[in-house]
DSSP file (Angstrom, degrees, kcal/mol; ACC not computed):
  #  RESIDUE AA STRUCTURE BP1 BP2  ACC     N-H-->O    O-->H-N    N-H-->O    O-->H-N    TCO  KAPPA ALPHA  PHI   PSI    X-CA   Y-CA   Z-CA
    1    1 A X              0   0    0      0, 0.0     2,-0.1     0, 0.0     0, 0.0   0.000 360.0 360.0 360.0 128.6  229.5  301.6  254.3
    2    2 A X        -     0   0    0      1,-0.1     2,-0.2     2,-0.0     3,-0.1  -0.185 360.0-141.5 -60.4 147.7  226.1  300.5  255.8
    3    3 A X     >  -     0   0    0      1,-0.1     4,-1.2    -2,-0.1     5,-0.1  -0.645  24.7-113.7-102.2 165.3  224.5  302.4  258.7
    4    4 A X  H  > S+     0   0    0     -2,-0.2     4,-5.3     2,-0.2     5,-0.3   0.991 122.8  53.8 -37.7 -78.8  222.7  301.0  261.5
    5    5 A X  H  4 S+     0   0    0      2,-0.3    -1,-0.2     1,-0.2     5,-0.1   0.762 110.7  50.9 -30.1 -48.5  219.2  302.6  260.3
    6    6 A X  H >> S+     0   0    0      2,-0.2     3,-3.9     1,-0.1     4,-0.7   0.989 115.2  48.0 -74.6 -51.5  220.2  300.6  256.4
    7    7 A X  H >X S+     0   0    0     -4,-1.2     3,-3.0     1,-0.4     4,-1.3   0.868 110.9  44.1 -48.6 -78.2  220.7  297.3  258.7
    8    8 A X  H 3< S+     0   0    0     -4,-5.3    -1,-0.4     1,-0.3    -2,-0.2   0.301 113.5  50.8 -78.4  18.5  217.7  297.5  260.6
    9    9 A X  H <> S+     0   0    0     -3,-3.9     4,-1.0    -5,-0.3    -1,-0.3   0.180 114.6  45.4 -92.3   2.1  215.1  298.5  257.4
   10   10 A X  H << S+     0   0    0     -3,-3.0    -2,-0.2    -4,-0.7    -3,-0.1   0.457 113.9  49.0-130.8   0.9  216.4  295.7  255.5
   11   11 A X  T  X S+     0   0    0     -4,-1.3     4,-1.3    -5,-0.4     3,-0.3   0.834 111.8  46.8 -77.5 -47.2  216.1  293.5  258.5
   12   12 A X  T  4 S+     0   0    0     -5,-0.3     3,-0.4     1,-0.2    -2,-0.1   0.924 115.6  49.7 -55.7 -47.8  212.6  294.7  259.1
   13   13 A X  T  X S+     0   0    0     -4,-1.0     4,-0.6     1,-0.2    -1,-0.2   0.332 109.0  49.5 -63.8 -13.5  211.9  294.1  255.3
   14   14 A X  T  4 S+     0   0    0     -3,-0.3    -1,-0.2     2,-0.1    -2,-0.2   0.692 111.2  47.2-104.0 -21.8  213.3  290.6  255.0
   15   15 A X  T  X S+     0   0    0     -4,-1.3     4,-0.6    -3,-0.4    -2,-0.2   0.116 109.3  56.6 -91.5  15.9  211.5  289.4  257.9
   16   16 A X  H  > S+     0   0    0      2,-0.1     4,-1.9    -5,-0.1     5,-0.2   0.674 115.8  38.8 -89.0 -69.4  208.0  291.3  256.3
   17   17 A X  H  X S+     0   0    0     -4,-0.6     4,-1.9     2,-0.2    -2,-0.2   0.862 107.5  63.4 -74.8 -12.1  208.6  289.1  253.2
   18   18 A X  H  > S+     0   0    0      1,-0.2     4,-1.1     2,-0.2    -1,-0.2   0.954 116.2  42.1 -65.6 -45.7  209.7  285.9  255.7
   19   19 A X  H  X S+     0   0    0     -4,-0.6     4,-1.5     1,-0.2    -1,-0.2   0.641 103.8  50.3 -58.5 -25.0  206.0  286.5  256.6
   20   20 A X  H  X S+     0   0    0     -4,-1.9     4,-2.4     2,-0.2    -1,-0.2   0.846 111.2  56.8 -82.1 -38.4  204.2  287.0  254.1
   21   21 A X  H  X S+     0   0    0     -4,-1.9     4,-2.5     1,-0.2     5,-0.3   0.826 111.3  44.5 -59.3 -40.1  206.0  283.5  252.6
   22   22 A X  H  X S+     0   0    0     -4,-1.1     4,-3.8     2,-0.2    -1,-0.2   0.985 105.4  59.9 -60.0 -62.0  204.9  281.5  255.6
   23   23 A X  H  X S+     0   0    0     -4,-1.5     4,-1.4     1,-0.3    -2,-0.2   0.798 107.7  47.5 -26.6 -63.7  201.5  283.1  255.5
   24   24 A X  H  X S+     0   0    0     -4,-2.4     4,-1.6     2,-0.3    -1,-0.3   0.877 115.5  44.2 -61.2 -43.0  201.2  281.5  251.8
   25   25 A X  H  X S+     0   0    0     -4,-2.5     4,-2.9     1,-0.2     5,-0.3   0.951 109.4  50.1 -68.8 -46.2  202.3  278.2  252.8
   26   26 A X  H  X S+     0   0    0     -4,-3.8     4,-1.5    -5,-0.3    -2,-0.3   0.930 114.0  55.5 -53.1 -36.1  200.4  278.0  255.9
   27   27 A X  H  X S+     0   0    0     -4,-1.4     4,-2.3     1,-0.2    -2,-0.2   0.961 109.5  45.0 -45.2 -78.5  197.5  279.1  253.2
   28   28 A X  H  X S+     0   0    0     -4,-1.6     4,-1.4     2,-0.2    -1,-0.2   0.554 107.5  54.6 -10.1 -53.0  198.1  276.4  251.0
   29   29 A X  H  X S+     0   0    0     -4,-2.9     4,-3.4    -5,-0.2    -2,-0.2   0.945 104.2  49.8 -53.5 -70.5  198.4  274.1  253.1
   30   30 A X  H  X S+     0   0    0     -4,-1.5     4,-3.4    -5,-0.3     5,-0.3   0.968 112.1  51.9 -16.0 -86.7  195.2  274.5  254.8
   31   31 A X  H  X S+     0   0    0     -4,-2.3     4,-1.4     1,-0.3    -2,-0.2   0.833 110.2  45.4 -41.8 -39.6  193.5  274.6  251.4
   32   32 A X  H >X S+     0   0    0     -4,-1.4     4,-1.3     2,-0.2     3,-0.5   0.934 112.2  56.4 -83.6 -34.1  195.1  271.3  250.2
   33   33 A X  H ><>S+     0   0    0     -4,-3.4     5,-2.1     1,-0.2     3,-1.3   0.970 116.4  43.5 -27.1 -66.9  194.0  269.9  254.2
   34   34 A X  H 3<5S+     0   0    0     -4,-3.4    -1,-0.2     1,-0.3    -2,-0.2   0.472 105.8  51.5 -90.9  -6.3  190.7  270.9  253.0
   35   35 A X  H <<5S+     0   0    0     -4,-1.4    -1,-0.3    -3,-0.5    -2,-0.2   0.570 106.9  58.3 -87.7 -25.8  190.3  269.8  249.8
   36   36 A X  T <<5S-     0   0    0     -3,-1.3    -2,-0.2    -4,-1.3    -1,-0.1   0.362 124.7 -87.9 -49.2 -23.9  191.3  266.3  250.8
   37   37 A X  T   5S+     0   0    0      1,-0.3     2,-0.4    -4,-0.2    -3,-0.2   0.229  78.3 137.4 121.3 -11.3  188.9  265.9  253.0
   38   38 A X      < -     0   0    0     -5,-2.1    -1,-0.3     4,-0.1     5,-0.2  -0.568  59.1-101.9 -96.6 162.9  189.7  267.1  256.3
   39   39 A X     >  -     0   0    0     -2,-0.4     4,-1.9     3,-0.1     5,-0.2  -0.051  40.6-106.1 -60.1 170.2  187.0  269.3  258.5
   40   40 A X  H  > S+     0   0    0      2,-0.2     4,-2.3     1,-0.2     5,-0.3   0.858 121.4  61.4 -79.5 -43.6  187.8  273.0  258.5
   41   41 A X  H  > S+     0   0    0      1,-0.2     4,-2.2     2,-0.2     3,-0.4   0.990 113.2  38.9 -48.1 -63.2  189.1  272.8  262.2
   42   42 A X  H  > S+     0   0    0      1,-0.3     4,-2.2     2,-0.2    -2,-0.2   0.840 107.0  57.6 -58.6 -35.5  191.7  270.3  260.9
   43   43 A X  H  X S+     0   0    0     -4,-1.9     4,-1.3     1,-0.2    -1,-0.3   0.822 112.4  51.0 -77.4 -30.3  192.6  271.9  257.6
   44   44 A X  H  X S+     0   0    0     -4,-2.3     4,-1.3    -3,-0.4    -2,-0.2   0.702 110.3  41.0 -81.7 -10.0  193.4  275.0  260.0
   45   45 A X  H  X S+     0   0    0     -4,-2.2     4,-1.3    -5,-0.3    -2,-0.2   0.725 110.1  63.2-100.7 -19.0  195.5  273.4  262.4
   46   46 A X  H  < S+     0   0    0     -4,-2.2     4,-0.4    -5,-0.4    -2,-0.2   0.915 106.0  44.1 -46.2 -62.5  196.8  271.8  259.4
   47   47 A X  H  X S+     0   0    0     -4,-1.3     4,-1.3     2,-0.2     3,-0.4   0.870 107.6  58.0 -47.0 -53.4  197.9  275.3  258.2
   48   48 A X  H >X S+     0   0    0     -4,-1.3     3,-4.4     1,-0.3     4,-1.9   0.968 105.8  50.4 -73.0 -87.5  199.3  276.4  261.5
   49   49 A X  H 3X S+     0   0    0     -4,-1.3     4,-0.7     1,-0.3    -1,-0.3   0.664 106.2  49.5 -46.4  -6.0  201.6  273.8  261.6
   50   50 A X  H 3> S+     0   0    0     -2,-0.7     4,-2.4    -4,-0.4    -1,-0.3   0.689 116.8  50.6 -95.7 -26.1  202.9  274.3  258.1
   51   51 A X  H <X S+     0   0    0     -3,-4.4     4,-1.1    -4,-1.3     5,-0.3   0.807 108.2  49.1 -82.1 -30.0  203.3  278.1  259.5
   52   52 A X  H  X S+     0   0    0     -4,-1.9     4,-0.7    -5,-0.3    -1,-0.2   0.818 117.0  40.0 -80.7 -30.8  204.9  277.1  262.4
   53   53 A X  H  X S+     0   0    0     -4,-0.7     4,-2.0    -5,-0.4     5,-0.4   0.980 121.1  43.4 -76.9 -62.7  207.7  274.7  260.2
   54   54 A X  H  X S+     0   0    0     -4,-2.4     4,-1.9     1,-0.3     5,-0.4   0.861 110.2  57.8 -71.4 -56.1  208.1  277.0  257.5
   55   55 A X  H  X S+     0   0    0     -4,-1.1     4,-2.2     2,-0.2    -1,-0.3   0.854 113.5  39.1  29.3 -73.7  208.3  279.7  260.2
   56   56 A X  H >X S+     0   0    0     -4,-0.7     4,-1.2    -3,-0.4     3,-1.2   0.955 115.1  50.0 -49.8 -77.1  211.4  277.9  261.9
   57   57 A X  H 3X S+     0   0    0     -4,-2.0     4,-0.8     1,-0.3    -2,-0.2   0.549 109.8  47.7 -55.4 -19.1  213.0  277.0  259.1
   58   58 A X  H 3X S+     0   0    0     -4,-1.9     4,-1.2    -5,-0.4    -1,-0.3   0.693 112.0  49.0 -92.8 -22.1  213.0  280.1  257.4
   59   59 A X  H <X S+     0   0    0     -4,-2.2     4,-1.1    -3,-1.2    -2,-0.2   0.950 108.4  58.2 -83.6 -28.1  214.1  281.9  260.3
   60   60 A X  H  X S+     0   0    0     -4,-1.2     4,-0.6     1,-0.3    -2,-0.2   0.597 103.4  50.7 -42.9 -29.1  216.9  279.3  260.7
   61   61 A X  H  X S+     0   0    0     -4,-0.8     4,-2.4     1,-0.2    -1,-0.3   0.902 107.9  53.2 -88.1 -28.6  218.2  279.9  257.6
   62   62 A X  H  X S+     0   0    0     -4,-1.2     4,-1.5     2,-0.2    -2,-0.2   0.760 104.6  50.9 -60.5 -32.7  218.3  283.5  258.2
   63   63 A X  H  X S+     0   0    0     -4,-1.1     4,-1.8     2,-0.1     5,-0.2   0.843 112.9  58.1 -58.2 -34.6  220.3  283.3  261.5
   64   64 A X  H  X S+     0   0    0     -4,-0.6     4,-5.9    -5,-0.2     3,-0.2   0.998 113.4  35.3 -37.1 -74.4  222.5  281.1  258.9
   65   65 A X  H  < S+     0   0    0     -4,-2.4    -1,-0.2     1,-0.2    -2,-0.1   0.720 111.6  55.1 -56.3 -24.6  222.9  283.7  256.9
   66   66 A X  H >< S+     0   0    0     -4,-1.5     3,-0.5     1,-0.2    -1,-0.2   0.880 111.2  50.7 -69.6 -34.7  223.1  286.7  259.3
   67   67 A X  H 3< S+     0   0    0     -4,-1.8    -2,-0.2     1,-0.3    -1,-0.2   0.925 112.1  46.8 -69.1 -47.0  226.2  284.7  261.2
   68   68 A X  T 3<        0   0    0     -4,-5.9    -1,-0.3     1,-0.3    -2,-0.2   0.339 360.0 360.0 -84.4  42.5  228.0  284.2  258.0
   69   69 A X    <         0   0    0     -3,-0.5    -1,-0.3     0, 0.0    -2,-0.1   0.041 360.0 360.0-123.4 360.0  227.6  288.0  256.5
């Protein structure tokens, strides 16, 4: 039987790696922005929106998952 205390570290720790995954696409992104051509202002707001989608989506699927558990 799970405790509170397991629940909320392996919550904390699934939204840790949910970040760090965004991080690298928003990273990614950016670079391939900037490598294309666009100015460094753009290749970052280019990034931030790719942080902000995967961001969403990733949390969306985690609300998914949390409802059906």
């Amino acid at each position: 039987m799970h405790s509170s205390t397991d629940h909320l570290v392996l919550l904390c720790l699934v939204l840790a790696v949910d970040a760090l995954f965004c991080a690298a696409v928003a990273v990614a992104a950016g670079l391939l922005a900037r490598s294309s051509g666009l100015s460094i202002a753009a290749a970052i707001l280019r990034g931030g929106v790719a942080f902000a989608g995967s961001a969403t989506l990733s949390l969306a699927f985690l609300s998914f998952l949390q409802s059906n558990i």
